[in-house]
C-alpha positions in Angstrom: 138.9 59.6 -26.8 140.2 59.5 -23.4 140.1 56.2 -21.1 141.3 55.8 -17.3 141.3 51.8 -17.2 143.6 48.5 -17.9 145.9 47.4 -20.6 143.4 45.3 -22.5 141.0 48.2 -22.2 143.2 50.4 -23.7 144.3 48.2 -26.4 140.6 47.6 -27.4 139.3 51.5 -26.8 142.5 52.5 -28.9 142.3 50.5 -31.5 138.3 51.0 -32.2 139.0 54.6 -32.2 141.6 54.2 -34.7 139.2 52.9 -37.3 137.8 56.7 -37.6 141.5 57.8 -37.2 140.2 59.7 -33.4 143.0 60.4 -31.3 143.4 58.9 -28.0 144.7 59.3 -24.5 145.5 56.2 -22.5 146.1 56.4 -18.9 146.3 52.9 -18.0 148.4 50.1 -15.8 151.0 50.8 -13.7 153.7 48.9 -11.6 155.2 51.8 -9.6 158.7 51.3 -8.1 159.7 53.2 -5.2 163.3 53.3 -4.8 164.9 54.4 -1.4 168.5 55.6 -1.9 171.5 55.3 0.7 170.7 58.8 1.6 167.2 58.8 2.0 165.6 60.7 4.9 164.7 57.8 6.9 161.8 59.9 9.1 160.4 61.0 6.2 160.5 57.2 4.1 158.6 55.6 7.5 156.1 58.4 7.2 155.8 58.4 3.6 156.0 54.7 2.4 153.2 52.9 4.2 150.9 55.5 2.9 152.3 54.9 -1.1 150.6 51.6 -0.8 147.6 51.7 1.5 146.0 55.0 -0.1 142.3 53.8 -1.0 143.1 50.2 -0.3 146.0 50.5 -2.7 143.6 50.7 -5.5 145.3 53.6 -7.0 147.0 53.5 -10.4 150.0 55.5 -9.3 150.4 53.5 -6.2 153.8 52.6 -5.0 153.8 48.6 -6.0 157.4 47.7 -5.5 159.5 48.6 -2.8 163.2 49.0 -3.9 165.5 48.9 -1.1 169.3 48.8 -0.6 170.7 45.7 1.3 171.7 47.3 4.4 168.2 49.2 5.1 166.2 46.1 3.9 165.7 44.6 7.3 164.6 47.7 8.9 162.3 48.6 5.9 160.2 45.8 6.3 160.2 45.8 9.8 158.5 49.7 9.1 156.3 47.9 6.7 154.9 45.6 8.9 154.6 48.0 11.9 152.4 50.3 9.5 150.4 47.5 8.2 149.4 45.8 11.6 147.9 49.0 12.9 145.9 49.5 9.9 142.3 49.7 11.1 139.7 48.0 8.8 136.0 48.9 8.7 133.4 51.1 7.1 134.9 53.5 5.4 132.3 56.4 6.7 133.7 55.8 9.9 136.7 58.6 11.2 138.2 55.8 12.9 138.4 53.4 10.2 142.1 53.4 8.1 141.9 50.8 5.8 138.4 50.2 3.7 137.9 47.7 1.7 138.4 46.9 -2.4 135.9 47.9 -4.7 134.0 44.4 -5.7 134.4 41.0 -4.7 136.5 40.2 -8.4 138.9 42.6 -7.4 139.5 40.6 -4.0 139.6 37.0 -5.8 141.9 38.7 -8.7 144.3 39.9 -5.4 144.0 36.6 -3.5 145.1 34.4 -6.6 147.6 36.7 -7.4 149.0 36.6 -4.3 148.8 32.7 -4.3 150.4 32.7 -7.5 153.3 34.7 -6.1 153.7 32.1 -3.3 153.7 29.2 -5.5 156.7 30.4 -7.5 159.0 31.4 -4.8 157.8 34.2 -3.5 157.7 34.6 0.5 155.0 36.5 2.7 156.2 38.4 5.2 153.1 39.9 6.7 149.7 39.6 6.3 147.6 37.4 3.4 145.4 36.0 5.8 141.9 35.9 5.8 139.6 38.9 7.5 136.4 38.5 9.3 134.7 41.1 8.3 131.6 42.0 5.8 132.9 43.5 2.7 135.9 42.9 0.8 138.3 43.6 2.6 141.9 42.2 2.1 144.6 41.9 5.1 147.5 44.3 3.8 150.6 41.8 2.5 154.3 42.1 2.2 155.8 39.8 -0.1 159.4 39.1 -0.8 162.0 37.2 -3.0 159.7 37.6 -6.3 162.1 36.8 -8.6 162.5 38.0 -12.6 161.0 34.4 -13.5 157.8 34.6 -11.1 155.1 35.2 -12.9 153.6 38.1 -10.9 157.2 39.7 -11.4 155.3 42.4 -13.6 151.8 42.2 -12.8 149.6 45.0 -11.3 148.2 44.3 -7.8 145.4 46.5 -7.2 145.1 46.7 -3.4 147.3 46.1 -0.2 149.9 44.5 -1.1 153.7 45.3 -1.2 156.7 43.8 -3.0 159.9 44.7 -1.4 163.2 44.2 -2.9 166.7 44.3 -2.0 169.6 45.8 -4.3 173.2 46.2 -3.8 173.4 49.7 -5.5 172.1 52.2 -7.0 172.4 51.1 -11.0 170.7 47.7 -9.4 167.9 49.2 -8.2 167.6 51.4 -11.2 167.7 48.3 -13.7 165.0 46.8 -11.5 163.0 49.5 -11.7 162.7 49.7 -15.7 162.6 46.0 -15.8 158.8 45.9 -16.3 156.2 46.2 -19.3 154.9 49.0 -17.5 155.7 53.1 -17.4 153.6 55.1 -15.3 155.4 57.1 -12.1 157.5 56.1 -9.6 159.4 57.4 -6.9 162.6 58.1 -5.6 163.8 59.0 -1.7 167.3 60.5 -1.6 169.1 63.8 -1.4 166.6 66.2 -3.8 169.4 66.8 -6.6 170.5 63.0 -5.9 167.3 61.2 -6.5 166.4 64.2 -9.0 169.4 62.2 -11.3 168.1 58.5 -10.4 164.7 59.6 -10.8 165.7 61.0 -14.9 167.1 57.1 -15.2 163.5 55.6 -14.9 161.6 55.2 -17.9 158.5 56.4 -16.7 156.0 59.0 -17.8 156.3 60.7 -13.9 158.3 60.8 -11.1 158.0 61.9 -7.3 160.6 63.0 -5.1 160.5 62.6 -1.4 157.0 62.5 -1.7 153.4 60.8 -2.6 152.4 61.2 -6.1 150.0 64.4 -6.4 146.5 63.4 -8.2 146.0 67.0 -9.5 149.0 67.4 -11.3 149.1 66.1 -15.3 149.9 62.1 -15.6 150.4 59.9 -17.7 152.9 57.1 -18.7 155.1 55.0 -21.1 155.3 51.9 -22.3 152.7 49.5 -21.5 150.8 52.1 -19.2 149.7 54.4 -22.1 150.1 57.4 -23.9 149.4 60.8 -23.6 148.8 62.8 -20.2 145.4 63.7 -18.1 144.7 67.1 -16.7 146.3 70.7 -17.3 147.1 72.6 -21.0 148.7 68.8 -21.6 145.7 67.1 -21.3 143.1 69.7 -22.9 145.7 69.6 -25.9 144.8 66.0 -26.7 141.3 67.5 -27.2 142.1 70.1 -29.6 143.0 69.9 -33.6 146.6 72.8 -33.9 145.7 74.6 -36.7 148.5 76.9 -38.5 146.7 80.3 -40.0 149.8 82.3 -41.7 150.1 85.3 -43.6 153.7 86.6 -45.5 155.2 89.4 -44.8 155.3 92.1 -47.8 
């Protein structure tokens, strides 16, 4: 049994399927950081980073969620946020022009609007966006929130859709420790030096990780912890399919 959906989901569909002892693959949650070292490329993050979050509304598991910045680029890094997410251009989606379309059912929006107001309530700020679009469809402004704290509950929630948490750290083991500090374990990704975020990247408990670069759908995924088990797509993912059986014969 294979499932693509949310934690509960997966808890339900796994533990159904373990009554007939089926194995599973679960490719659930995710809470992806995206961590911009010291010696980033800084071309390549503003080119790179607004896309991690607005790719199909954001409604992508492997999205970039949280924004993990160091304290002297944090100021600019919003700033490059909020320049991307202004231009955005919301519409119909069949339309070429149109940038941003909207979220996939009007739940989705109300689940994204209370978390958002959630956020707020307990500290967090809004730095651009959560204001209300006149448009048909549901369609959600893109967000930037900042100062979630550990104790706010949407600390380690999903968002699924436009919305960007963006945190500053004071070094690299900081932003590493905020990065595992979630129930979650899908991907992430790191912008540095290649050999240098290659070595951050290997610290982050996570079942992938991206360097320099958006996460690439075709390639096998899967996660840890709370996000699942097991990995989709390639001989890694057809394996989960198959029973190994051992046929041996002695030599003589």
């Amino acid at each position: 049994v294979c499932l693509t959906g949310s934690e509960r989901g997966g808890m339900s569909v796994a533990a159904e399927a373990g009554k007939s002892l089926k194995k599973t693959t679960m490719e659930l949650g995710g809470n992806d950081a995206f961590i911009i070292l010291d010696d980033a490329d800084w071309d390549l993050v503003k080119e790179v980073a607004p896309q991690a979050r607005l790719y199909n509304a954001g409604q992508v598991c492997t999205s970039s969620k949280r924004f993990i910045v160091m304290a002297d680029k944090y100021d600019e890094f919003l700033e490059v946020l909020k320049d991307a997410f202004s231009a955005v251009r919301m519409g119909d989606p069949t339309d070429r022009t149109t940038t941003l379309a909207p979220l996939n059912s009007k739940s989705a929006k109300e689940k994204l609007e209370k978390q958002v107001e959630l956020a707020v309530e307990n500290g967090a700020k809004v730095y651009y966006g959560n204001e209300k679009v006149d448009l048909p469809g549901q369609f959600f402004m893109p967000t930037i929130l900042t100062d979630i704290t550990p104790d706010n509950p949407i600390f380690d929630q999903e968002m699924f859709g436009p919305v960007a948490s963006v945190y500053k750290v004071n070094s690299e083991e900081e932003a590493i420790a905020l990065a595992n500090n979630s129930s979650y374990g899908l991907g992430n990704t790191v912008f540095g030096e290649p050999e240098h975020a290659a070595r951050v990247a290997a610290k982050i408990e996570t079942g992938m990780s991206w360097i320099n670069s958006l996460p690439y759908p075709e390639l096998p995924f899967g996660g840890v912890k709370n996000s699942g088990y097991g990995r989709e797509l390639s001989e890694l993912g057809f394996n989960a399919f198959v029973n190994e059986h051992l046929v041996f014969e002695p030599k003589r």
